[in-house]
Each structure stands twice: as structure tokens, then as C-alpha cells.
C-alpha positions in Angstrom: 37.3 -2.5 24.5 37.8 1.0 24.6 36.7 2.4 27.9 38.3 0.2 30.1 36.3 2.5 33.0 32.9 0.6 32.2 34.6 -2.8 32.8 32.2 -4.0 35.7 33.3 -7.6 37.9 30.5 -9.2 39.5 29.3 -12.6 41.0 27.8 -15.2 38.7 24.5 -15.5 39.2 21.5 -18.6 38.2 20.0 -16.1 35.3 24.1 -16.5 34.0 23.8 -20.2 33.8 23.1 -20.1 29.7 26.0 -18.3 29.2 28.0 -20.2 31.2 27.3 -23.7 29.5 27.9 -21.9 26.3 31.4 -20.4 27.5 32.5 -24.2 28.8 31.4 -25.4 25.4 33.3 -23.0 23.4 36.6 -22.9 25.2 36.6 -26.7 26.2 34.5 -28.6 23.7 32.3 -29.3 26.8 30.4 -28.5 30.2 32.8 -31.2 31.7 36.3 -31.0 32.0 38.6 -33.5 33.4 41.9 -32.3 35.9 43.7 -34.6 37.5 42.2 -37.7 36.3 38.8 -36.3 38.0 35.9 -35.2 36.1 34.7 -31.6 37.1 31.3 -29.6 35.9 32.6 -25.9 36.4 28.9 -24.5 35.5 27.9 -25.9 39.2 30.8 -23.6 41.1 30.5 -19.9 41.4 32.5 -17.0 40.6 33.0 -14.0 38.4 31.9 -12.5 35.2 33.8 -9.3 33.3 31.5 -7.2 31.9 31.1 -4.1 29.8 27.9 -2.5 28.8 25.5 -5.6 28.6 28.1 -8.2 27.1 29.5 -10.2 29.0 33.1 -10.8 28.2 35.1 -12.7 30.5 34.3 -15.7 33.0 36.0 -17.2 36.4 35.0 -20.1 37.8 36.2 -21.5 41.1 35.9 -24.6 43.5 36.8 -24.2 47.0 38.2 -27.3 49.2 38.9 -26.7 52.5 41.6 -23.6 52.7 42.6 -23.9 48.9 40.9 -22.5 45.7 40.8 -24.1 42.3 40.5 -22.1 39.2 38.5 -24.8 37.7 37.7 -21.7 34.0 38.8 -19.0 33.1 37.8 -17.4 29.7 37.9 -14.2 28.1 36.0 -12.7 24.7 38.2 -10.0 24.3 41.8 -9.5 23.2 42.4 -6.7 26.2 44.8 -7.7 28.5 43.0 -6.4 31.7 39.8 -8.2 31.2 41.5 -11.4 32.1 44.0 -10.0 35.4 41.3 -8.1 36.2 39.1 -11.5 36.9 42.2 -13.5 38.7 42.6 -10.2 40.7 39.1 -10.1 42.3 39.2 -14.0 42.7 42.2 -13.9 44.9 40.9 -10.6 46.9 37.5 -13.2 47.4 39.7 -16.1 48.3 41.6 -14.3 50.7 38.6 -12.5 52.5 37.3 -16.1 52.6 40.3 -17.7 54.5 41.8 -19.3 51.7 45.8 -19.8 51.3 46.3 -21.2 48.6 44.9 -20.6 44.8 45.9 -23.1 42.0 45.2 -23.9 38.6 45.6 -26.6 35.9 46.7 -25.9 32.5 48.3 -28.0 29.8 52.0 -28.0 28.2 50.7 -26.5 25.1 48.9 -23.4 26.8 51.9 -21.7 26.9 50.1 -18.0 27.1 48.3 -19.1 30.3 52.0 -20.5 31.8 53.0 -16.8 31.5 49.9 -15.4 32.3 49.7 -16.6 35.6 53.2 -16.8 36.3 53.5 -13.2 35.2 50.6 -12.9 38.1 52.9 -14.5 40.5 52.0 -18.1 40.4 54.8 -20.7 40.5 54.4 -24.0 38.8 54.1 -26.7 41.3 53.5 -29.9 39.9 54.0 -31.6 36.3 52.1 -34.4 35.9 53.7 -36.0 32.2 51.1 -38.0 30.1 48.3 -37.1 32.1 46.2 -35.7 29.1 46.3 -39.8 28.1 44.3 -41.2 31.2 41.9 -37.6 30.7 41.2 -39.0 27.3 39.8 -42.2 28.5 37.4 -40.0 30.3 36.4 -37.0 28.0 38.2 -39.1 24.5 37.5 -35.3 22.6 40.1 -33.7 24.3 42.5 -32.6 20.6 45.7 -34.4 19.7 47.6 -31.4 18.8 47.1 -27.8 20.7 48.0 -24.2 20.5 51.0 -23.7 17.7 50.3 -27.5 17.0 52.1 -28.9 20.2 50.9 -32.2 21.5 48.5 -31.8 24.2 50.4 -34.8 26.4 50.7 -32.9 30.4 48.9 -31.3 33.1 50.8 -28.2 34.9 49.6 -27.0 38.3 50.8 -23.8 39.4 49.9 -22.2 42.4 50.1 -18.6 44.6 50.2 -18.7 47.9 47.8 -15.6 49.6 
């Protein structure tokens, strides 16, 4: 991306729905994912898409329970650094205006450039659930073996920022 000025956030909208559904099934293998034992259908929860020009490159979902949001997606088409902060950056300026105190997210133990991304955007891990990825696998059984740099996908890790 080279004119980071053009980089437009905005709310998802119904017409964004295809692209939605095709950005679950890319990154996750599905429209379903499964997070903490609970299956979850991030195309039915709002939130925010990066965009520059006409393409769309970068995606936020989020689900809302009582005063805490989840960051149930979050995927980027680009390899530019901002697209992604930028996205986590207007979520929590929406969570906050909304009330919210607390923002987490899921990730698994091989994901290791999402642990530093959002701990490098002041998230702190706050639960470790070992084996968890095992009972998911009963649920959605497609879920890979082996992840990034061929580390078995085997835990859930929940960080979290309070706002």
C-alpha cells in the first residue's frame, strides 16, 4: 500500500456480507469458528473494514456481551503494518464510546505474530486454556494439526486490555 493517506475505516455494512463469508473462509477454513468450546458465526456481528481505493483490505469483527468486547476476526490482505493497528485502534475508540471495559481476544499457541501483535498493542494474556484446540476439533474436526512454523495447534490464549 503506498499511500497510507487513502486508508479509509468504516462500519461493515449488509452489501459487505459476500466479502465477509469469503474472508472467514479464507483465514479460518470456515464461516464458523469455535472459541472456548462455543461455536461462533463472526459474519452475523458487526464491525470494521480497512479500505483503500475500492479494495477492501482488512476486516474486524466484534461481539459485544454486556460491558466486554470480543474480537471474534481479524484479518488483513496486505503486508502493511498499519492496516491491521489501524482496525484494533478504531475498535477500541468504538468500544470505549460504547461503555465497554474490557476488549479480549482468542488466539492459539502457534499464532505467535498475533501474541505480539496485540501485546505490542497493550493487551496482556489472561488466560491459557491447554488442549483446548482438542475439544474445538470435536466441533469444527478441520481445524489443522500443525500451524504457523509447523507448531502443533494444541491451546487457546485469551488476552485482554482493559479501556
Amino acid at each position: 500500500m503506498e499511500d497510507r493517506d487513502k486508508l479509509v475505516i468504516r462500519p461493515t455494512s449488509p452489501e459487505d456480507k459476500p466479502f465477509i463469508r469469503a474472508e472467514l473462509r479464507k483465514w479460518w477454513g470456515d464461516e464458523m469458528v469455535v472459541v472456548r468450546g462455543e461455536k461462533f458465526y463472526p459474519a452475523e456481528y458487526g464491525g470494521f473494514i480497512a479500505q483503500h481505493g475500492t479494495e477492501r483490505i482488512g476486516l474486524i469483527l466484534l461481539r459485544f456481551e454486556e460491558d466486554i468486547c470480543e474480537i471474534i476476526s481479524l484479518s488483513t490482505n496486505t503486508d502493511a503494518p498499519p492496516v491491521g493497528r489501524k482496525l484494533v485502534e478504531v475498535a477500541i475508540k468504538d468500544a470505549r464510546q460504547g461503555g465497554v471495559r474490557k476488549m479480549i481476544v482468542v488466539t492459539t499457541n502457534d499464532n505467535i505474530e498475533a501474541l505480539r501483535f496485540y501485546q505490542q498493542m497493550g493487551f496482556s494474556i489472561s488466560a491459557w486454556r491447554k488442549n483446548a484446540v482438542e475439544h474445538s476439533r470435536s466441533i469444527k474436526p478441520h481445524i489443522p494439526l500443525l500451524g504457523n512454523y509447523n507448531i502443533p495447534i494444541m491451546d487457546e490464549i485469551e488476552l485482554e486490555k482493559h479501556l
